[in-house]
SEVO-944196 format. One record per residue (C-alpha): residue number from 0; residue in one letter; x, y, z. Coordinates in nm, 4 decimals, decimal comma. Layout:
// SEVO-944196
ATOM resi resn        x        y        z
ATOM  NUM    A        X        Y        Z
...
//
This chain:
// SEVO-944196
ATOM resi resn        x        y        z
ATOM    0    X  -0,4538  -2,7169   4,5330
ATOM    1    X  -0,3579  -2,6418   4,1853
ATOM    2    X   0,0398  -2,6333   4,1558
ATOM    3    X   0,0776  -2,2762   3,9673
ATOM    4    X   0,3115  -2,2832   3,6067
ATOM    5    X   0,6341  -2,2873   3,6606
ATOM    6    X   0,8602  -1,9671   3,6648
ATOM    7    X   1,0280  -2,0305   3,3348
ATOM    8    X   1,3815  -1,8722   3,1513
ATOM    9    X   1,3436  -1,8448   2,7737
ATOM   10    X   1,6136  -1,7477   2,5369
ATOM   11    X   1,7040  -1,8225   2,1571
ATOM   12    X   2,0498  -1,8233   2,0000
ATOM   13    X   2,2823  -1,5870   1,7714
ATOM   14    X   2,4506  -1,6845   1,4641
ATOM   15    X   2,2116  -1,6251   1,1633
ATOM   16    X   2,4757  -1,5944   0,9305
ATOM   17    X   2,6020  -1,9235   0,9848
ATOM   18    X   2,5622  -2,2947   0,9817
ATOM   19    X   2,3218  -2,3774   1,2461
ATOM   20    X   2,0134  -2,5193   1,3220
ATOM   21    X   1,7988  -2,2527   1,5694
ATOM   22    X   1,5719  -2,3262   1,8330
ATOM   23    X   1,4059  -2,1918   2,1173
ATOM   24    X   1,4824  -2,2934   2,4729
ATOM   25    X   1,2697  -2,2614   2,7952
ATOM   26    X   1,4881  -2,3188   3,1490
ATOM   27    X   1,2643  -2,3627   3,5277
ATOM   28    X   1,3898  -2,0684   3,6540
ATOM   29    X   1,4708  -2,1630   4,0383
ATOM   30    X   1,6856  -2,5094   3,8939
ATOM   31    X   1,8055  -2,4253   3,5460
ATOM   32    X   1,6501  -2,7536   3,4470
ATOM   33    X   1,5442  -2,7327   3,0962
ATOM   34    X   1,1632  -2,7473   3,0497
ATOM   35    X   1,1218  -2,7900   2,6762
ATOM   36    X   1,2834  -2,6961   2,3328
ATOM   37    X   1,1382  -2,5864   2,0171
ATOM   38    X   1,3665  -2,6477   1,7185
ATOM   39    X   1,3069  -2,3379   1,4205
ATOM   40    X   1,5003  -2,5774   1,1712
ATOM   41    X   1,3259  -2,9660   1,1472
ATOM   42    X   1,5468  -3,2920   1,1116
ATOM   43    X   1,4753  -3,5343   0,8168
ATOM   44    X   1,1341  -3,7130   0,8653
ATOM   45    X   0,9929  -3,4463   1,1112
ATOM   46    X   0,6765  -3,2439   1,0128
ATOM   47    X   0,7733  -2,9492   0,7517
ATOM   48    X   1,0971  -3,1225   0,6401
ATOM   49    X   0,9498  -3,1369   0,2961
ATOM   50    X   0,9847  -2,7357   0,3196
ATOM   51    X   1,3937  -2,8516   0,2288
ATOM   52    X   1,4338  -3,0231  -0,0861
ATOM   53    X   1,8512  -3,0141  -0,1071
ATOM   54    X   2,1547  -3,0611   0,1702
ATOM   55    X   2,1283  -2,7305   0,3439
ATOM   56    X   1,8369  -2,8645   0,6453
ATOM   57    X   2,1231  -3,0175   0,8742
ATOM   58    X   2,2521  -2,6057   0,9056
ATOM   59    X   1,9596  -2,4465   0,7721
ATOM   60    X   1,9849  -2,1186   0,9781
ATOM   61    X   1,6682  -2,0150   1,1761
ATOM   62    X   1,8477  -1,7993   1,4268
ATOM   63    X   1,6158  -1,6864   1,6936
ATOM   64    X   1,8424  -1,3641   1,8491
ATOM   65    X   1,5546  -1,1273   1,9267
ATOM   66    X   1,3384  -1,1166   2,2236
ATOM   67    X   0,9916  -1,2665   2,1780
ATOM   68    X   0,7030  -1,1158   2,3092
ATOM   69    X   0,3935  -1,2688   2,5195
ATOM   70    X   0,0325  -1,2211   2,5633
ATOM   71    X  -0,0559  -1,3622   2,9607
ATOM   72    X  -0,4318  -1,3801   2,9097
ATOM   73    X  -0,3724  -1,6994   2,6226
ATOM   74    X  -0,0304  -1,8167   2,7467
ATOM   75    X   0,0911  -1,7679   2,4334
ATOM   76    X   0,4396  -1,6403   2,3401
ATOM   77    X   0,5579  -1,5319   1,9890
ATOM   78    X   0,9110  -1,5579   1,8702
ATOM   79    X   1,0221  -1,3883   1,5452
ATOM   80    X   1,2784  -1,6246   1,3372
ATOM   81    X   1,5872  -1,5361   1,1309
ATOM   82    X   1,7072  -1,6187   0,7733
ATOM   83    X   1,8018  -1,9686   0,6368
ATOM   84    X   2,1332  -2,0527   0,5573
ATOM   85    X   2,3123  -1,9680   0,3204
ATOM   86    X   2,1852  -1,6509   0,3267
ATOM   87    X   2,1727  -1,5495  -0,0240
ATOM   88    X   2,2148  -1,9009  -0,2027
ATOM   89    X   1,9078  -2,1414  -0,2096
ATOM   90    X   2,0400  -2,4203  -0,4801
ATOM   91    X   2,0362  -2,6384  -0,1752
ATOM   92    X   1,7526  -2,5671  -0,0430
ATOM   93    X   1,4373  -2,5380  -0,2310
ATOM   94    X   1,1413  -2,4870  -0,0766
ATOM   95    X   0,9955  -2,2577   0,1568
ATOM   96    X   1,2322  -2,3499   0,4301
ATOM   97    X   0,9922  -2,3615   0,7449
ATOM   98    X   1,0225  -2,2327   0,9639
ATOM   99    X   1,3010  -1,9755   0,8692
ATOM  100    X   1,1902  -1,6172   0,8066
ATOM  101    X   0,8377  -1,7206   1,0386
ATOM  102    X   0,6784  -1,5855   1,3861
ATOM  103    X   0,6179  -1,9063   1,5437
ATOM  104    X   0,3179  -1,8958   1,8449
ATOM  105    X   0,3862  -2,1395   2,1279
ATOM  106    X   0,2139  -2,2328   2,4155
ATOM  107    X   0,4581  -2,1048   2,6686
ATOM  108    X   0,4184  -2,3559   2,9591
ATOM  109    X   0,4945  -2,6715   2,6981
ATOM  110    X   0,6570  -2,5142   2,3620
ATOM  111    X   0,3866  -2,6358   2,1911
ATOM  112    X   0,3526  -2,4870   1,8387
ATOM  113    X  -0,0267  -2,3127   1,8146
ATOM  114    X   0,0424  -2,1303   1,4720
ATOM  115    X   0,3140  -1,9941   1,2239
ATOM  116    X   0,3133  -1,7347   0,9713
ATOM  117    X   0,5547  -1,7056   0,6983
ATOM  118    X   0,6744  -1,2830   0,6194
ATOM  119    X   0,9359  -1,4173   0,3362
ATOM  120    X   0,8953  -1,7877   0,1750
ATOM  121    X   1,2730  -1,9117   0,0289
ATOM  122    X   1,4006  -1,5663   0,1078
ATOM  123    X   1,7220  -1,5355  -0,0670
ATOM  124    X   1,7958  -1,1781   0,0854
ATOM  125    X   1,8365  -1,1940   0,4230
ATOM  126    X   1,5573  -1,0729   0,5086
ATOM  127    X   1,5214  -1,2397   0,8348
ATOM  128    X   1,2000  -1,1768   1,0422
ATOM  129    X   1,3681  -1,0786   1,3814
ATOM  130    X   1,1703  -0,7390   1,4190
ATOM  131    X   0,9819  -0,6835   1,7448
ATOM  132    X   0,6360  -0,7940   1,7065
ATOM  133    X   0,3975  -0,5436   1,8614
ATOM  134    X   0,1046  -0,6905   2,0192
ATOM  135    X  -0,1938  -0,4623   2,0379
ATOM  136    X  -0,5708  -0,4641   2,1137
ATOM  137    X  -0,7316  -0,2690   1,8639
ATOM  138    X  -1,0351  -0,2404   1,6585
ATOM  139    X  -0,9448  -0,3419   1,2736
ATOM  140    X  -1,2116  -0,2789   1,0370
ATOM  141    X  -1,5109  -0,2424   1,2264
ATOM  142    X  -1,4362  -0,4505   1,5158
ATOM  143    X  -1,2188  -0,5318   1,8237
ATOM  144    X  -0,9517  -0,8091   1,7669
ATOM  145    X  -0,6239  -0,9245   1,9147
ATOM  146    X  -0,3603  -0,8023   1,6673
ATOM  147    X   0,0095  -0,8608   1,5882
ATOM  148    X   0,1876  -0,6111   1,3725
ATOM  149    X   0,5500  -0,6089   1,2553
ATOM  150    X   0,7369  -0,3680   0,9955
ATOM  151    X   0,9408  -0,6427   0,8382
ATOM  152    X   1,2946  -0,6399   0,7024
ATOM  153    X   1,1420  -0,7449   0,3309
ATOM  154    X   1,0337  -0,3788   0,3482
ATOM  155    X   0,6336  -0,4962   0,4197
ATOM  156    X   0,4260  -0,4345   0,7292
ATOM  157    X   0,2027  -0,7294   0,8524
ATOM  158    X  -0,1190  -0,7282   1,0587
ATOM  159    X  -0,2281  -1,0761   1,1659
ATOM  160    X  -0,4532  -1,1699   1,4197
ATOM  161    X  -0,2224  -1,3272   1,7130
ATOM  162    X  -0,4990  -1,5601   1,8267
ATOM  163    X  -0,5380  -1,7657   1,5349
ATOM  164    X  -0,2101  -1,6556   1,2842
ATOM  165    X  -0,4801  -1,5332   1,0716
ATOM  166    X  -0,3152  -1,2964   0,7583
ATOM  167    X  -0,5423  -0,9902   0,8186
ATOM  168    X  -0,3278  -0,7674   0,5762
ATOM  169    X  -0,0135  -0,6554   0,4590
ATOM  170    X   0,1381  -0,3532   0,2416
ATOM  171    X   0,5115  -0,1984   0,1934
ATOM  172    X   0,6224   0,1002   0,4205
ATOM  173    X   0,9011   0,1622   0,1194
ATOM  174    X   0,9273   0,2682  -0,2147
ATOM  175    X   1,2164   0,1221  -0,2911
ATOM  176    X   1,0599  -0,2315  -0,3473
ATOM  177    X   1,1508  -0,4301  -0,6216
ATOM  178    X   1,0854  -0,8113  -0,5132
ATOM  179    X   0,7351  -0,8464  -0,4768
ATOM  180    X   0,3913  -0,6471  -0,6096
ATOM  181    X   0,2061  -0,7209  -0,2569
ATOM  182    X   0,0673  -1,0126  -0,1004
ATOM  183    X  -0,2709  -1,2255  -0,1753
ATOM  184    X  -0,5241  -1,2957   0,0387
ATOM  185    X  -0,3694  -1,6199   0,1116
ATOM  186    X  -0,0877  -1,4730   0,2835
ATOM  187    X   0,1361  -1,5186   0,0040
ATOM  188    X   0,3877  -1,2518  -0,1578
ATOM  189    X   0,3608  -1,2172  -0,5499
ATOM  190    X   0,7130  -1,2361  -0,6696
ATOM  191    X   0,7968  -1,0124  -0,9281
ATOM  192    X   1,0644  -1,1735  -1,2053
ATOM  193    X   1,4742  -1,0895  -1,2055
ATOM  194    X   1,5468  -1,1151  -0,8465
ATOM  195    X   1,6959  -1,4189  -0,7961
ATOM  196    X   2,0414  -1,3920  -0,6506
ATOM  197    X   2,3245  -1,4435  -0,9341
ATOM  198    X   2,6899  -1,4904  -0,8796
ATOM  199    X   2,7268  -1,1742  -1,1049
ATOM  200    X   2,4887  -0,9790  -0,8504
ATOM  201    X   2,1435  -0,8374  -0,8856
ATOM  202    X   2,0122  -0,5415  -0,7407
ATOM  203    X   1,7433  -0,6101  -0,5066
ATOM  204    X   1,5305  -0,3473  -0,2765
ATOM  205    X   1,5295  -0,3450   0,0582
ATOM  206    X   1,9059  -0,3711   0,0686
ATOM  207    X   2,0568  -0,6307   0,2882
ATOM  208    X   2,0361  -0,4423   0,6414
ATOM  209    X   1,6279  -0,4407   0,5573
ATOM  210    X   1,4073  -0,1326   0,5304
ATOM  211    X   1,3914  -0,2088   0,8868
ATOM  212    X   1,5912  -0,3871   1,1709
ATOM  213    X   1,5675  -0,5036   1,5287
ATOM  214    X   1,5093  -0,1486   1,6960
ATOM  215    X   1,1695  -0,0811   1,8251
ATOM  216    X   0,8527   0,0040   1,6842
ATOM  217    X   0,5494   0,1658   1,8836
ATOM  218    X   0,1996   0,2025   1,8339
ATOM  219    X   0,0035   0,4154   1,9842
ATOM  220    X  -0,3804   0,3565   2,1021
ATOM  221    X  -0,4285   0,7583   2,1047
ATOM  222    X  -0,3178   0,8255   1,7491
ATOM  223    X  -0,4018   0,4611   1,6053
ATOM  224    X  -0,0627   0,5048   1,4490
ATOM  225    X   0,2712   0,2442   1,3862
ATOM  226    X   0,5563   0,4254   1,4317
ATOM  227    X   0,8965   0,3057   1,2437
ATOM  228    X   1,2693   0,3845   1,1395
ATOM  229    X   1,2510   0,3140   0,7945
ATOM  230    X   1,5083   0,2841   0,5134
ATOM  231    X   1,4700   0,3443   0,1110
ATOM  232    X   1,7814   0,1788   0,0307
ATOM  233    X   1,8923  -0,0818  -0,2661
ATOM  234    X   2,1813  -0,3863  -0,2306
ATOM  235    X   2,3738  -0,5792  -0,4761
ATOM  236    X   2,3054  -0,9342  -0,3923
ATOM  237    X   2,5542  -1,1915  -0,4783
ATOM  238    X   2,5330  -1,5843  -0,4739
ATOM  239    X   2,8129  -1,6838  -0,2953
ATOM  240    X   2,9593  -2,0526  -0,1902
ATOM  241    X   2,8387  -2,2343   0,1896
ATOM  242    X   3,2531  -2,2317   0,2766
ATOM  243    X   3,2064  -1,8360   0,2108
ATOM  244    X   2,8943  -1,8205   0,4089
ATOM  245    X   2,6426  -1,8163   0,1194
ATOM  246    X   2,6121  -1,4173   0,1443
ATOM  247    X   2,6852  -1,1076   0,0053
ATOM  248    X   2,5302  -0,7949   0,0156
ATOM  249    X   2,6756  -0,4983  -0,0391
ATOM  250    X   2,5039  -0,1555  -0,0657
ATOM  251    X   2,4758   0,0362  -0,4479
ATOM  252    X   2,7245   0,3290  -0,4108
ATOM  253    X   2,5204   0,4755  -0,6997
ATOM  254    X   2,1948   0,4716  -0,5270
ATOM  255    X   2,2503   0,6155  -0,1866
ATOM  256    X   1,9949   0,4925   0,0905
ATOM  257    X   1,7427   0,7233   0,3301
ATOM  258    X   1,6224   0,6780   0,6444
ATOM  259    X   1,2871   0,7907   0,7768
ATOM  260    X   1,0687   0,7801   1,0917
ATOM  261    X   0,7192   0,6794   0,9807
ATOM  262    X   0,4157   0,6627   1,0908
ATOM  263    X   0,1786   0,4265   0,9465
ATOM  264    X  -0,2064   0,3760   0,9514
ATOM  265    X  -0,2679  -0,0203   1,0394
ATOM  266    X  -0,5786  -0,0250   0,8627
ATOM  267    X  -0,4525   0,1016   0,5181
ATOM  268    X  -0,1139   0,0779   0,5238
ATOM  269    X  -0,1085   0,4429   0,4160
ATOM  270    X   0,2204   0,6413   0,5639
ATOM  271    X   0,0572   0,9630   0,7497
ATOM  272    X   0,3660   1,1687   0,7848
ATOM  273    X   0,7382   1,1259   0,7608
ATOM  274    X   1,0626   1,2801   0,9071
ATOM  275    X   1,3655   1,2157   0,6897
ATOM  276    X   1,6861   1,1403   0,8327
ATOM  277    X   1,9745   1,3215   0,6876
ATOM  278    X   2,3253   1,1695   0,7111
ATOM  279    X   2,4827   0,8059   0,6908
ATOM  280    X   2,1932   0,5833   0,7847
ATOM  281    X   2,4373   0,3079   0,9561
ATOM  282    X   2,4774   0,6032   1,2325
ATOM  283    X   2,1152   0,5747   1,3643
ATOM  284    X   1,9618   0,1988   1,4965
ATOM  285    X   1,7266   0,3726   1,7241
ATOM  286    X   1,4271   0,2688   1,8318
ATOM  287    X   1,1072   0,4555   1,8519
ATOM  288    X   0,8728   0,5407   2,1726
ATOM  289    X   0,5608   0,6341   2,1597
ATOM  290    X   0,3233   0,7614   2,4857
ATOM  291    X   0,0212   0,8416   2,6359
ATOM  292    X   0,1065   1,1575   2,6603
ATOM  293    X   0,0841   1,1973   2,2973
ATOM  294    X   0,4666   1,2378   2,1929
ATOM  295    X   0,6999   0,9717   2,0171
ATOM  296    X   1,0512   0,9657   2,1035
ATOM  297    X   1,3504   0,8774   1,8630
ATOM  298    X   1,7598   0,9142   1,8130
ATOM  299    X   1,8035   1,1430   1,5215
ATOM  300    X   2,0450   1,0662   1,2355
ATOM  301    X   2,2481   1,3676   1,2799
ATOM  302    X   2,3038   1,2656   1,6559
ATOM  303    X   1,9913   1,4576   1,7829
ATOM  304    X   1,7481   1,2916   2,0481
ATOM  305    X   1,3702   1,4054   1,9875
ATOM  306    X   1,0378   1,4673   2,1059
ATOM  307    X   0,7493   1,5041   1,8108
ATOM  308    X   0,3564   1,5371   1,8184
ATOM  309    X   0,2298   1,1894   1,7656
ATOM  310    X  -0,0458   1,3484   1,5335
ATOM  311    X   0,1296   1,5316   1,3406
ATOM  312    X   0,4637   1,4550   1,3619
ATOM  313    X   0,5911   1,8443   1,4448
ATOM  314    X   0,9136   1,8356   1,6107
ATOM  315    X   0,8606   1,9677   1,9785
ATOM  316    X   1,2426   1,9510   2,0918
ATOM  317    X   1,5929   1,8169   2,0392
ATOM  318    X   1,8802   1,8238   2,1854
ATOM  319    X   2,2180   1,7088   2,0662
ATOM  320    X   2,3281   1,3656   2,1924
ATOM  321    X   2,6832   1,3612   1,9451
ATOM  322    X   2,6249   1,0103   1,9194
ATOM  323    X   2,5894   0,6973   1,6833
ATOM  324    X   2,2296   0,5887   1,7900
ATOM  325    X   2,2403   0,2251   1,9380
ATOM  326    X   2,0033   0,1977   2,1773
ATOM  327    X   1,5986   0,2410   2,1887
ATOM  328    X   1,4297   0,4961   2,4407
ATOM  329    X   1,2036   0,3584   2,7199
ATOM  330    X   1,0590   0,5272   2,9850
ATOM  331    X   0,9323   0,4764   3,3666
ATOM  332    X   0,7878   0,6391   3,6921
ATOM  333    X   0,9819   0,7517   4,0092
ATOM  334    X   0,7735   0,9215   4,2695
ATOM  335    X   0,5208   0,9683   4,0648
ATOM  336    X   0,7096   1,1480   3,7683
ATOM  337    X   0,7375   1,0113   3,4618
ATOM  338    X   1,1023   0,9519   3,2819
ATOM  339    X   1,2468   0,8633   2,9475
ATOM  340    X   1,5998   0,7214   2,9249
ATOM  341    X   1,8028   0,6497   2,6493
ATOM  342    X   2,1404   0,5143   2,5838
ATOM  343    X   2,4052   0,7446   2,3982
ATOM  344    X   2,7350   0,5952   2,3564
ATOM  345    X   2,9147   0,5476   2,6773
ATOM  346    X   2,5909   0,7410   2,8732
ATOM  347    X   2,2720   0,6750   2,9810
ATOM  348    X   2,0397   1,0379   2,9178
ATOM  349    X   1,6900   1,0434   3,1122
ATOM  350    X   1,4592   1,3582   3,0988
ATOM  351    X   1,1793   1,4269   3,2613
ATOM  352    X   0,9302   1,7322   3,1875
ATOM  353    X   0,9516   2,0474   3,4762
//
């Protein structure tokens, strides 16, 4: 008889913005005995060590805070990595800093590394690659493959192919993009000149909290669509010492930021329609929910939950929530009848259709 895989616990750890050194942890879930470990940050000596060239590596950062995702039929999960450390200072660390600002694919039974893919090489921004990666089964370009997307914080959104970390494509879902002129076909982002970080503090686009963040993304098989909170918005990045955290970031008070739901076309990149977002854009994290029944589902920035057409994005209905957006909308069956929930403040609202 052939002993089945063991039920298996996996979490990563907090802290980007400080010292650390991130990993990955996978716990047998009926002992709490720990399986196997994948370290995001490398010691001395180990493979992609030479990706350090200063003192930073012992705390190089490499958070791993947001929830991975998996794909059963390969055994394969994917776990997005954070910044390096310090965040906004890289005199001591030169390099590309693997595998800091990277969605690492492990075999999930061992922690075995199968591929990695780099969104930001030597970011000195912040710009750390914990946004949920969306795994989807799509055609792309004239035939089926098994895709990974991910609106990035860097203001870029990626397409790879999650079997083999192939770079399929990438393209910004901003304007406000000042870093880099696009990526090659080697996966590689073409810098553009002035933006390293200065103790006198450059301007640099996305600002610090990203043109996007941890809240979810949805795509829909229906509409072929990506659907994203997105923010056009600028930050003055200073270089700042390791005993102050090596980060600053604060936003332009002369360029005031935007937020928008998007949705984007994964083969070109090419935003199909927009709904902007009026009011302070730290009062909306919400997530975004898309469904078969051809509607996407968001928090509003004015405190508004919504229901749009998926095609066009026409709003179909709102109603007044009064509330700071922190949480994303999911939805589920009961009896038969569909549901979609949504935290608001102290309150959990769920609708359901007549």
């Amino acid at each position: 008889m052939i002993e089945p895989p063991p039920l298996l616990v996996i979490s990563g750890i907090a802290g980007g913005d400080n010292p650390l050194r991130g990993f990955l942890t996978a716990y047998r879930a009926t002992t709490g005995e720990q399986v196997w470990r994948f370290w995001t940050i490398p010691k001395p000596g180990e493979p992609v060590s030479e990706t350090w060239k200063g003192n930073a590596l012992p705390t190089g950062g490499g958070a791993t805070w947001l929830t991975g995702s998996y794909d059963n039929e390969t055994d394969t999960l994917y776990w997005a990595v954070g910044n390096p450390y310090p965040a906004t200072d890289g005199d001591e660390r030169e390099g590309t800093n693997l595998y800091s600002n990277c969605v690492i694919a492990l075999e999930a039974k061992t922690g075995k590394l199968r591929w990695f893919y780099q969104f930001t090489p030597h970011d000195l921004h912040d710009w750390d690659a914990t946004e949920p990666l969306v795994l989807v089964d799509a055609e792309y370009r004239g035939k089926p493959r098994k895709l990974m997307l991910q609106a990035n914080r860097n203001g870029f959104m990626f397409v790879l192919d999650r079997t083999t970390g192939e770079f399929l494509f990438a393209k910004p879902f901003v304007k406000k993009m000042n870093w880099s002129s696009g990526y090659g076909a080697d996966g590689k982002p073409r810098l553009l000149p002035g933006n390293n970080v200065t103790a006198a503090g450059v301007k640099g686009c996305p600002s610090v909290r990203g043109a996007t963040n941890w809240y979810a993304t949805s795509f829909s098989p229906d509409t072929r669509l990506f659907y994203v909170m997105a923010v056009e918005d600028c930050s003055i990045y200073r270089q700042t010492s390791r005993e102050s955290q090596g980060y600053e970031g604060v936003r332009d008070p002369g360029d005031p930021g935007l937020k928008y739901l998007r949705a984007l076309d994964i083969q070109t990149g090419a935003t199909v329609w927009e709904i902007p977002q009026e009011g302070p854009q730290e009062a909306n994290y919400s997530g975004v929910l898309s469904t078969a029944g051809g509607l996407v589902f968001y928090g509003e920035t004015g405190g508004g939950f919504a229901a749009v057409d998926a095609k066009s994005g026409k709003t179909l209905w709102t109603i007044h929530g009064n509330q700071a957006w922190r949480g994303c909308p999911m939805t589920y069956m009961l009896n038969g009848r569909q549901y979609i929930a949504v935290a608001s403040g102290s309150n959990i609202l769920t609708f359901a259709l007549r």
